[in-house]
ROTOR-62624 format. One record per residue (C-alpha): residue in three letters; residue number from 0; z negated, x, y negated. Coordinates in steps of 0.2 Angstrom, whole numbers. Each point is the difference from the previous one (the first is absolute). Last residue first. Layout:
// residues N
 type seq     w     u     v
  ALA NUM     Z     X     Y
...
***
This chain:
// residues 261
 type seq     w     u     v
  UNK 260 -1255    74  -178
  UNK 259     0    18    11
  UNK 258    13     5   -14
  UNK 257   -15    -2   -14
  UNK 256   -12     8    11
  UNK 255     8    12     2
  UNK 254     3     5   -19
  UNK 253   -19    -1    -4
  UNK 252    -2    12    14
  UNK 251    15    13    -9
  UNK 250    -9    -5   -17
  UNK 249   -17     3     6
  UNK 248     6    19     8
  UNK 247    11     3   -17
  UNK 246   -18    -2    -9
  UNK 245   -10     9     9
  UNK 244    13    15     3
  UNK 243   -10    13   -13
  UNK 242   -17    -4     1
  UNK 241     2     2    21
  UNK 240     8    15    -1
  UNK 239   -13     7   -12
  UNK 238   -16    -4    12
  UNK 237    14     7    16
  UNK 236    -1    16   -11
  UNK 235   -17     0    -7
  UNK 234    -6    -3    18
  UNK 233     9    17     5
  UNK 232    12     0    18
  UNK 231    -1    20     6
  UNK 230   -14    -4    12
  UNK 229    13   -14    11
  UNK 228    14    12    -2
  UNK 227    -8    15     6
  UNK 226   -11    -8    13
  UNK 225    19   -11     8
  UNK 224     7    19    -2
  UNK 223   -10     7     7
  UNK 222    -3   -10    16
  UNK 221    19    -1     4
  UNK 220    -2    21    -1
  UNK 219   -12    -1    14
  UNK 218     8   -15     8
  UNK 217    16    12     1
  UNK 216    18    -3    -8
  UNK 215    16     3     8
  UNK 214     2     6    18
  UNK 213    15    -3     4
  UNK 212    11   -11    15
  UNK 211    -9   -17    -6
  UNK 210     8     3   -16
  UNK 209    18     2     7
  UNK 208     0   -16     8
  UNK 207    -9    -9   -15
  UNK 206    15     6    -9
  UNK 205    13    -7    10
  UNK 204    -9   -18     2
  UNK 203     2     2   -18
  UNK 202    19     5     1
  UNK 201     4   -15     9
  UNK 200   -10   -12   -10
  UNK 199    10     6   -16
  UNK 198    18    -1    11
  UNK 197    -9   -19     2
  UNK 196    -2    -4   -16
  UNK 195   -14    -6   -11
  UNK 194     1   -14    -5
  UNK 193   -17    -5    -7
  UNK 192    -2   -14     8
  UNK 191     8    -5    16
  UNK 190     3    23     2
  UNK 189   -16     5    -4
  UNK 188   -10   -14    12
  UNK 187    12     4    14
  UNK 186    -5    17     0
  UNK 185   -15     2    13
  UNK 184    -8    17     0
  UNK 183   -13     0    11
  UNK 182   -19     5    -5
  UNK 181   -15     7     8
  UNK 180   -18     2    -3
  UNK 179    -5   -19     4
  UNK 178   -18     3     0
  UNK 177     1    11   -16
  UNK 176   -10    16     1
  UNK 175     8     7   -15
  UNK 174     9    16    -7
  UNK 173    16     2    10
  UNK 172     8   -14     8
  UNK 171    11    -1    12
  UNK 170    20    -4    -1
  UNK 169    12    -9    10
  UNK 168    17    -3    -4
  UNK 167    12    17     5
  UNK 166   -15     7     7
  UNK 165   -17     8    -3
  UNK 164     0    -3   -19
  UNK 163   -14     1   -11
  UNK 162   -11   -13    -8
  UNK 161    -9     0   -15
  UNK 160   -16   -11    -3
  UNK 159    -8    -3   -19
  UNK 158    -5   -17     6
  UNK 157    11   -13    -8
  UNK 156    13    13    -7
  UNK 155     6     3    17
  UNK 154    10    16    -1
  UNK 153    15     4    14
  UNK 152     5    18    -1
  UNK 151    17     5     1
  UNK 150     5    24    -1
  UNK 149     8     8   -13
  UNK 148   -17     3    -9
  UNK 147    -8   -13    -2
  UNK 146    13   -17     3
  UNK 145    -6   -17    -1
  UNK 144     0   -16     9
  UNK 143   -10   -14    -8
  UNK 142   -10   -14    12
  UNK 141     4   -17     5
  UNK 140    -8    -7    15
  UNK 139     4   -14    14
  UNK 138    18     6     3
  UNK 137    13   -14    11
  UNK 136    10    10    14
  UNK 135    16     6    -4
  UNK 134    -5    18     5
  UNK 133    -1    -5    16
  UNK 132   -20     2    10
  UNK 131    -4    19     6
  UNK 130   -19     0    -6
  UNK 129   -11    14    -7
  UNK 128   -19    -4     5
  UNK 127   -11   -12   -13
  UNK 126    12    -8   -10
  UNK 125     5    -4   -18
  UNK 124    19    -7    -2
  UNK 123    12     7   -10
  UNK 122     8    -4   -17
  UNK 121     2    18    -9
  UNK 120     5    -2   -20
  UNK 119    10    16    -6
  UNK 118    -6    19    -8
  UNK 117     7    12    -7
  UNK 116   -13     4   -14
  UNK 115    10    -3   -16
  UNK 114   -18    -4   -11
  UNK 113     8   -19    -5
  UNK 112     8    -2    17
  UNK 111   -18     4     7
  UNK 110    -8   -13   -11
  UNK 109    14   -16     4
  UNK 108    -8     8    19
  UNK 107   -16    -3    -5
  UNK 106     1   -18    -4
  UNK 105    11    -5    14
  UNK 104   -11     9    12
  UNK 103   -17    -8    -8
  UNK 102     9   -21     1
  UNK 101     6     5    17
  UNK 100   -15     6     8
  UNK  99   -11   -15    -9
  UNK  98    -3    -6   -15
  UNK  97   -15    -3   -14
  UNK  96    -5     6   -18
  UNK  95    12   -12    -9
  UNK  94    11    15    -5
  UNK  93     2     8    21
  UNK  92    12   -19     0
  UNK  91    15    10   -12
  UNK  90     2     8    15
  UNK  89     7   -11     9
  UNK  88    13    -2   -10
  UNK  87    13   -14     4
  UNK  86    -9   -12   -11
  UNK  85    -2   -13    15
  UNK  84   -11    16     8
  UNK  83   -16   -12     1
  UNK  82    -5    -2    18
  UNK  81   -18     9    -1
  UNK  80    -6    12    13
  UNK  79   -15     2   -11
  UNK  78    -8    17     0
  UNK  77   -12     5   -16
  UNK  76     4     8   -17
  UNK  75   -10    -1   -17
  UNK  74     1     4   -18
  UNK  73     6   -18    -4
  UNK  72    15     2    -6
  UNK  71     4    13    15
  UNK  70     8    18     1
  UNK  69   -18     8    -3
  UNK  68   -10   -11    13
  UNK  67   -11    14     7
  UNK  66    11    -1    15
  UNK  65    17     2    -6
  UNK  64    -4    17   -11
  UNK  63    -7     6    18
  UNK  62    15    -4     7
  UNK  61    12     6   -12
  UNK  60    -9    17    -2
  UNK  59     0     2    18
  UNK  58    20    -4     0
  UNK  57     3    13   -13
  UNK  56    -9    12     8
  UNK  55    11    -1    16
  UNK  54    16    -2   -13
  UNK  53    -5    17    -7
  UNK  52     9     7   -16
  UNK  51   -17     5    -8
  UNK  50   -16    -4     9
  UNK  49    -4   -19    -7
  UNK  48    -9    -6   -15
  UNK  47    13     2   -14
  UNK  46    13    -7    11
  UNK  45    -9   -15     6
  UNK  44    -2    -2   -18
  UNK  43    18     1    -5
  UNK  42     6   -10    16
  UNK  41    -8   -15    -5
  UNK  40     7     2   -19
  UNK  39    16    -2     9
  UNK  38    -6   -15    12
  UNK  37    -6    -9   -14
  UNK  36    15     0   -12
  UNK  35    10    -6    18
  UNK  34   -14   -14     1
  UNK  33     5    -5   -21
  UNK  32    18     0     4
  UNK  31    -1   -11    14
  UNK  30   -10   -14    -7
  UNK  29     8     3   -17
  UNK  28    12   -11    10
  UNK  27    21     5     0
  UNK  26     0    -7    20
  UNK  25    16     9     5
  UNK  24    -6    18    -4
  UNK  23   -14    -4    13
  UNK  22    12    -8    14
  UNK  21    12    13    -5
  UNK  20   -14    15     0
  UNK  19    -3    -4    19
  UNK  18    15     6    11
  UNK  17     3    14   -11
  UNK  16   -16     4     2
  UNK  15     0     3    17
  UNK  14    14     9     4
  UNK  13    -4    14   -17
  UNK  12   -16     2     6
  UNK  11     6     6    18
  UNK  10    16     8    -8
  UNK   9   -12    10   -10
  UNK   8    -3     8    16
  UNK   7    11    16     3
  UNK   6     4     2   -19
  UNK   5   -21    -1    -2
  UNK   4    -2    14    12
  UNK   3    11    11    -4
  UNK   2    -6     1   -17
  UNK   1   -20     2     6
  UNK   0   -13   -11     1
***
């Protein structure tokens, strides 16, 4: 990530959570506190373990951190399209070792922000050929848009897949045989909760425009980088991680429970 690219998209990070910190900020909770301590020390690890300055290795390491249960109380993490989001972070759900699409983008994105990757929630739907339907339509899937390179990739951090753009709202995916290998942007979900703004929306569609018209990154390269990253991540590392974050992970579960009652 360069300097002009952080000026030109920081207003992405900065349009979202404006519209969340107050909510946060509101509730004075060691709750909150405590989930954002995580999140920073989160973002040091996946930083030690990933390629240098690269969001694609980033999401690999996050994904693969995920699945072997290092974010959770309970040292696991399995799909469960639970309805809990009453604490108005989603992501605080990846702690109990179980969520869904939004629970994992939510997570990872609060990451992101911490390692200044541009990058911005992305509400679609998941599909098996590109459709045409409104933008308004209602989004069954929430993934994590990030930028490598100049140029919008969408990364799904429940099975390591990124997409690339073939029009101003589809996009294909890249590195796995999915049945349903298309995605479609649908914004709705952004702007009802996060808020972000339609001049945002605008100049995403924008972008995805112009990345369908380059070339951008190959499979070949794609493959490297997902072997580079998932080889680079050492046992004593995630072993230390672990150590080191038990007991903020049990106070942070401990805490949910609590406002759950």
């Amino acid at each position: 990530m360069n300097e002009e690219e952080l000026v030109k998209y920081k207003g992405f990070l900065d349009d979202v959570y404006k519209n969340i910190s107050p909510k946060l900020l509101a509730n004075k909770s060691e709750l909150f506190k405590d989930y954002y301590r995580f999140v920073k020390k989160c973002s040091k690890v996946v930083k030690e373990v990933s390629i240098k300055n690269n969001p694609l290795s980033y999401g690999f390491a996050m994904s693969a951190l995920l699945a072997d249960g290092c974010f959770s109380d309970s040292a696991i993490f399995r799909y469960d399209d639970k309805d809990d989001d009453d604490l108005c972070k989603s992501g605080l759900s990846v702690l109990t070792g179980s969520g869904c699409c939004r629970h994992v983008a939510d997570f990872l994105s609060d990451i992101y922000y911490e390692l200044e990757v541009n990058s911005i929630l992305f509400s679609c739907v998941r599909c098996k050929k590109p459709v045409n339907n409104d933008l308004l339509g209602k989004g069954n899937h929430l993934a994590n848009l990030i930028y490598y390179e100049g140029i919008p990739y969408v990364y799904d951090g429940l099975d390591y897949s990124i997409f690339k753009f073939i029009d101003t709202k589809n996009a294909k995916v890249m590195n796995n045989k999915l049945n349903r290998r298309y995605i479609s942007f649908r914004p709705r979900y952004l702007a009802m909760f996060y808020g972000v703004s339609e001049e945002v929306i605008n100049q995403l569609i924008s972008d995805f425009y112009d990345a369908s018209c380059r070339n951008g990154i190959s499979k070949n390269e794609l493959r490297e980088i997902e072997f580079e990253t998932i080889t680079h991540i050492k046992e004593d590392t995630i072993k230390e991680f672990r150590e080191n974050t038990k007991i903020l992970k049990k106070k942070i579960s401990n805490g949910m429970l609590y406002h759950h009652s």
